[in-house]
C-alpha positions in Angstrom: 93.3 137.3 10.3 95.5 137.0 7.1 98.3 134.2 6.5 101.0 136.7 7.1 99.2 138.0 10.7 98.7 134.0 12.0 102.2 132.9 12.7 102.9 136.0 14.7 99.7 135.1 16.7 100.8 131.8 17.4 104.1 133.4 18.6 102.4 135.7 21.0 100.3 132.8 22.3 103.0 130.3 23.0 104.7 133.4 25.0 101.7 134.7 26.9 100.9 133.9 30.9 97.8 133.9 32.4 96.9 134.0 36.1 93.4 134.0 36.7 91.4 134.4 40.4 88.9 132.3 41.2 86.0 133.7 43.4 83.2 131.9 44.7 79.6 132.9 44.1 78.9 133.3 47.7 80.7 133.8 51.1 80.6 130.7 53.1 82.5 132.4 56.4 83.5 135.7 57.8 85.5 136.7 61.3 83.3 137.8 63.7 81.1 140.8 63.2 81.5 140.8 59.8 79.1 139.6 56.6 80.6 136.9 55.1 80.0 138.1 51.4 81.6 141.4 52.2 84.8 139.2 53.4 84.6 137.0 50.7 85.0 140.5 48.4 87.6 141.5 50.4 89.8 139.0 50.1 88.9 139.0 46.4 90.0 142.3 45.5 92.7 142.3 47.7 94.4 138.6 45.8 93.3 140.3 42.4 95.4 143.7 42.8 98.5 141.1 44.2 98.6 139.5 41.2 97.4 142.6 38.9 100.8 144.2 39.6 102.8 141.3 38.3 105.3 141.9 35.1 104.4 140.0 31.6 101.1 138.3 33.5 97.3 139.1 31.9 95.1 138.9 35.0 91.6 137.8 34.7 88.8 136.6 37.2 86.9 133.9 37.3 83.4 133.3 39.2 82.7 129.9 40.5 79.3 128.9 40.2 78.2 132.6 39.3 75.3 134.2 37.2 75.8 137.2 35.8 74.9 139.8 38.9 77.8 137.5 41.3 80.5 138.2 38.2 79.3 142.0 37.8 80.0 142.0 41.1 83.3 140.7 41.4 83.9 142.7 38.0 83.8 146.3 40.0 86.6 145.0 42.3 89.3 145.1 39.0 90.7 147.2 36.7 88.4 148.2 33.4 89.5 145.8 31.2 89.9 142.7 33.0 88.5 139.6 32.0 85.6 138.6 34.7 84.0 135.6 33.8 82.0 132.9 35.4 83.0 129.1 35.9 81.1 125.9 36.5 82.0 125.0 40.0 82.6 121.7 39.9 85.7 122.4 38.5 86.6 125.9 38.8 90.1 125.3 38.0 90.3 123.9 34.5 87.3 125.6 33.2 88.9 129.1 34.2 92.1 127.6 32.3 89.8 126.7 29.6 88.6 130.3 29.2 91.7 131.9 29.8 92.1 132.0 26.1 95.4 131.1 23.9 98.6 130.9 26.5 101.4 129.0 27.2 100.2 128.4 30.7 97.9 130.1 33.3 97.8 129.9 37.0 94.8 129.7 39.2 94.9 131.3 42.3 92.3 130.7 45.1 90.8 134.4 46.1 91.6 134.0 49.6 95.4 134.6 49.7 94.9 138.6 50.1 98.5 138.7 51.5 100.2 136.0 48.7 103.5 137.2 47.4 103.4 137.4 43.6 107.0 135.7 44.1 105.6 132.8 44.2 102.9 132.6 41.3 106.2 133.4 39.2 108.2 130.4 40.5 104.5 128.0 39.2 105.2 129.8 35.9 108.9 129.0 35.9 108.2 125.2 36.9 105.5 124.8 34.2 108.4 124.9 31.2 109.1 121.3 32.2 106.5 120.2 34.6 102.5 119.1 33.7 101.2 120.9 36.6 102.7 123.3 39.6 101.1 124.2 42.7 101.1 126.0 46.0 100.3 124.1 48.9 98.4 126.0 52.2 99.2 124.8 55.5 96.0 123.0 56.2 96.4 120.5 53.0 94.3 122.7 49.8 96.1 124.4 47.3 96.5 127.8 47.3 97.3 128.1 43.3 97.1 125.6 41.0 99.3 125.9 37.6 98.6 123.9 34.2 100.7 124.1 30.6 98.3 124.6 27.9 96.6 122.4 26.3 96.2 120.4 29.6 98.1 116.7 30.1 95.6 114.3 29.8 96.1 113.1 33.3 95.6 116.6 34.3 92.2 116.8 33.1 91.1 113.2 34.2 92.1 114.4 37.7 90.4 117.9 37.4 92.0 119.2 40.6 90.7 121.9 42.7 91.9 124.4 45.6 90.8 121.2 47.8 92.5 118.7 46.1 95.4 116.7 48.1 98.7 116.5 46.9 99.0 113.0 46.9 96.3 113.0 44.7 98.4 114.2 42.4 101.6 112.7 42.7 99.1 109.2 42.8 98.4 110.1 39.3 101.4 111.6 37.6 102.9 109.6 34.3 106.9 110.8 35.3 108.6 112.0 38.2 108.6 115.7 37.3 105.2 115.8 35.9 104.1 117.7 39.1 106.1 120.2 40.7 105.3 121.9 44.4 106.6 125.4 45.0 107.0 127.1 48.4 104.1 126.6 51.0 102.0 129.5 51.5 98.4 130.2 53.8 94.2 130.4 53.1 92.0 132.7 55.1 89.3 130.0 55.8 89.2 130.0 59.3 89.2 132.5 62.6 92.3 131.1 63.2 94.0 132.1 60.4 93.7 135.6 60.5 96.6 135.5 63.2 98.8 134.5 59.6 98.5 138.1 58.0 101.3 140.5 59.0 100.4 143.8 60.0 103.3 144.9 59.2 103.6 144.3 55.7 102.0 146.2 52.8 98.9 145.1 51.2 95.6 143.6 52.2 94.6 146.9 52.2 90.6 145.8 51.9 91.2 142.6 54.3 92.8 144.9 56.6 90.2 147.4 56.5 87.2 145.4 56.7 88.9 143.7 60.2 89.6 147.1 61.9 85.7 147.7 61.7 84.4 147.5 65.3 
């Protein structure tokens, strides 16, 4: 890079927004009848093409606790060109941050929101011009997406949250009132019971939808 090409890099960085999906190596639970790594898959690609079709975003994936045949796998589920990487799974979250290369912030979003509006990933990025962190809580008490500014607050990276961290974990351990901000509520298919959540009605969650009308 010459001296006349850097500053317009450091421009493009300070502008650019991330969102990243993070998968899990292996399925840990599927609706009846169904294999649970072909669930986990489905939900996957289904959250990645969500958030694929959102404006001024660079998409990438991230494997948690993957080798290289889980993230090859996940890889054939994108677009060509995507970013598919694996992540140490102890903390999924910052290390997908960490890879997400030069941004102003990026957005994690757990793979198991195939029906997420992208609405709401916008609102984290919004929040993050004056907030450390932003997040969307699920209605059983994880995180659906979890937001950081880049470089990372301090605190941020002492906590290391994940999808299963608790909110008041967080607002335990901010430094200022507005150091964490919480967007609009949303739902995780981890259980049965959840499935009842998705709309039929609405478009999307073409694979999720797919895989469930399989006798």
């Amino acid at each position: 890079m010459t001296d006349h090409e850097a500053p317009d890099a450091r421009a493009a960085a300070s502008d650019r927004r991330v969102v990243v999906v993070v998968v899990p190596a292996a399925g840990t639970w599927a609706p009846p009848g169904r294999d649970a790594d072909a669930w986990r898959l489905a939900l996957a690609e289904d959250t990645y093409e969500v958030l694929a079709g959102l404006d001024r975003v660079d998409v990438a994936v991230a494997v948690a606790g993957g080798d290289e045949e889980a993230v090859a796998e996940v890889s054939a589920l994108t677009w060509p060109g995507t970013p598919t990487y694996a992540v140490d799974a102890a903390r999924p979250v910052l290390h997908a941050v960490e890879l997400a290369g030069p941004a102003a912030a990026v957005v994690a979003v757990s793979h198991d929101v195939p029906d997420l509006p992208g609405l709401l990933i916008g609102k984290l990025f919004r929040a993050l011009s004056t907030a450390d962190i932003a997040v969307t809580p699920a209605e059983d008490g994880t995180l659906a997406a979890i937001g950081t500014k880049t470089p990372v607050a301090d605190w941020v990276a002492e906590v290391a949250p994940t999808f299963d961290t608790e909110l008041s974990v967080l607002e335990a351990r901010k430094p200022r009132r507005h150091a964490v901000a919480i967007g609009p509520g949303w739902h995780r298919l981890r259980s049965a019971a959840d499935i009842a959540r998705l709309d039929p009605g609405l478009e999307g969650w073409d694979a999720t939808r797919s895989l469930l009308r399989r006798a």
